[in-house]
C-alpha positions in Angstrom: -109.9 -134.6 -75.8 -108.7 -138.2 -77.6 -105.5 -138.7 -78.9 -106.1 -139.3 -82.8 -105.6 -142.6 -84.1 -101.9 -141.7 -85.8 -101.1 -140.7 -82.6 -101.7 -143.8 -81.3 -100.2 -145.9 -83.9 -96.8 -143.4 -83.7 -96.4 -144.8 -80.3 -97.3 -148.3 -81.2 -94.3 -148.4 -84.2 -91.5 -146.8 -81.6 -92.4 -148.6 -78.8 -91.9 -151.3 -81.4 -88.9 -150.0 -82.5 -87.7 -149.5 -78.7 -87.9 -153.0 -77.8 -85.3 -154.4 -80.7 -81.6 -154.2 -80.3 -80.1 -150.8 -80.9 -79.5 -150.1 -84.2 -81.9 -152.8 -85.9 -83.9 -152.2 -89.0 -87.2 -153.8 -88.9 -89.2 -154.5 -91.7 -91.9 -152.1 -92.4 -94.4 -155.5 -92.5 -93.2 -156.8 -89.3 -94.0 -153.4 -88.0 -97.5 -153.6 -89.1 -98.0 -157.9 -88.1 -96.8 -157.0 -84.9 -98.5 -153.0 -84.2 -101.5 -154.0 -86.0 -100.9 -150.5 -87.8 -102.6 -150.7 -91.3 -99.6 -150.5 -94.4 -101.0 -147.5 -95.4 -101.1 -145.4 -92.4 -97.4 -146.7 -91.9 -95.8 -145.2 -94.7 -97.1 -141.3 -93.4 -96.1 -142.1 -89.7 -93.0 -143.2 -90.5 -92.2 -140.4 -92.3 -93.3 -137.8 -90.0 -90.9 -139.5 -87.4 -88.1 -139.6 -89.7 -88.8 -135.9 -90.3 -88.7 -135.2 -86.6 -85.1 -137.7 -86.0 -86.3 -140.3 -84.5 -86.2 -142.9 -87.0 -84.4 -143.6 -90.1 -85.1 -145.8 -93.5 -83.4 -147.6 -95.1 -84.9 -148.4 -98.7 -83.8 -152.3 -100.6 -83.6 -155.7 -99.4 -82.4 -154.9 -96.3 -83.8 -152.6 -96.0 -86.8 -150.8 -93.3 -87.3 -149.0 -90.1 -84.8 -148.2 -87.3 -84.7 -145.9 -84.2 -82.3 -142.8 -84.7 -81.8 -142.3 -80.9 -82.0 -144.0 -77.8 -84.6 -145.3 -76.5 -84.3 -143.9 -73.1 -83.7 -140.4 -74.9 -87.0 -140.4 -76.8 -90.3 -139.1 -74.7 -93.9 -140.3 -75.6 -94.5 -136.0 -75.7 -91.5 -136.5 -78.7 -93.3 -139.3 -80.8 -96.9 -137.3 -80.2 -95.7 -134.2 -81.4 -93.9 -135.9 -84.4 -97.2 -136.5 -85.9 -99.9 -134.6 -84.6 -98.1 -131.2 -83.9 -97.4 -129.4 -80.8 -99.9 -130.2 -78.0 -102.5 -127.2 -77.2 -105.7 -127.7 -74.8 -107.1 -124.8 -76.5 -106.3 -122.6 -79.1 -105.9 -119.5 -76.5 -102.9 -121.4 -75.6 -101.1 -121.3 -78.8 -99.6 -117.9 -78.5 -100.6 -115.0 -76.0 -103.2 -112.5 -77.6 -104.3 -115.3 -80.0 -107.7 -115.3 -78.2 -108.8 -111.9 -77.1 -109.8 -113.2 -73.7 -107.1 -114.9 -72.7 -106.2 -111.9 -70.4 -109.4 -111.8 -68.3 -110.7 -115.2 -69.0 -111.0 -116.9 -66.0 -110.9 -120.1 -67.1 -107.6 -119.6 -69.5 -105.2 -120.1 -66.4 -106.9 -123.5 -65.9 -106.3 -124.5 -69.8 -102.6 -123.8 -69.4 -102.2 -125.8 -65.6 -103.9 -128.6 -67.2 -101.9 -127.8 -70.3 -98.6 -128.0 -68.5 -99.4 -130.6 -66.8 -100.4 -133.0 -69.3 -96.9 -131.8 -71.0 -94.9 -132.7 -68.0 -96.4 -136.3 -67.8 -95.7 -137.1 -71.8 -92.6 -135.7 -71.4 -92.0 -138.1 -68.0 -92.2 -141.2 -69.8 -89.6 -142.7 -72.3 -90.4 -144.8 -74.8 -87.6 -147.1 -73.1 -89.7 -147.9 -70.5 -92.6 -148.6 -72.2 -91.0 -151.0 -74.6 -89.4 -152.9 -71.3 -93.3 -152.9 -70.5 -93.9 -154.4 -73.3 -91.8 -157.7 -73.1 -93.5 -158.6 -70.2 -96.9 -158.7 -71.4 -98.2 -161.8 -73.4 -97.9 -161.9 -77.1 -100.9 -160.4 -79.5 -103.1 -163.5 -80.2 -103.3 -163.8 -84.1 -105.2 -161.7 -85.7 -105.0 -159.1 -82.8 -102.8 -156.1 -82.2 -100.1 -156.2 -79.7 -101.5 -154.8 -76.5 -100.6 -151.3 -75.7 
C-alpha cells in the first residue's frame, strides 16, 4: 500500500498553503518552485481541492491559490481524500456484502482494524501542524523539492 504520487503532492501544496498568512493567494508557480509539484499535475490537484473546499482560485493578475479554511481545521485524511477518494484497505471494505466473504472471512475484521486505524491517524494530524513543521526545517536547496 503507497500513497499515489497526487496524493503526495496534495499534501505538499496545502502544507504550502498552510504555512502563509491566512487568507493569501499564492501564485500557482510559487507553488510549484517551492512543492517541487510539476505545472501540470498542479492544475488537476488544485482543482480537486477546490472541489472538496479547501482551497479557492482566484483567476488574473492577482490572481492564484489560497486556503478556504483554517489550517488547524483541515486534516491530512481531508486533503488525501480530496484527490484520491475515500480511503479503503480492501475493496470488502467499501460497503458490507460487496465481497461475499466478508461475513466469514477471517481476515476481513483485520482489514477494517487496520482500516480504522490508519483513518484515525490521518484524521489526527492537521495540516496546521505540519506546516509549523515545516518552518523549522532548512530551505529546499535549488533545484530540489522542499522536504516533506
Amino acid at each position: 500500500m503507497q500513497l499515489t504520487l497526487k496524493g503526495d503532492y496534495a499534501v505538499r501544496v496545502v502544507v504550502d498553503l498552510a504555512a502563509q498568512p491566512m487568507e493569501a493567494t499564492v501564485k500557482s508557480g510559487d507553488l510549484c518552485r517551492r512543492t517541487g509539484v510539476p505545472a501540470a499535475f498542479l492544475g488537476k490537484i488544485v482543482q480537486a481541492l477546490a472541489h472538496a473546499g479547501l482551497v479557492r482560485t482566484r483567476r488574473g493578475a492577482l490572481g492564484g491559490v489560497a486556503l478556504l479554511r483554517a489550517p488547524r481545521t483541515i486534516s491530512l485524511r481531508d486533503v488525501i481524500e480530496a484527490v484520491e477518494g475515500p480511503i479503503y484497505l480492501n475493496r470488502c471494505l467499501v460497503r458490507p456484502g460487496l465481497c461475499p466473504r466478508d461475513r466469514f472471512c477471517p481476515v476481513h475484521p483485520v482489514w477494517a482494524r487496520i482500516q480504522a486505524l490508519v483513518t484515525r491517524e490521518l484524521e489526527s494530524v492537521c495540516v496546521e501542524e505540519l506546516a509549523v513543521a515545516s518552518r523549522s526545517r532548512p530551505p529546499a536547496r535549488r533545484g530540489e523539492a522542499s522536504p516533506c
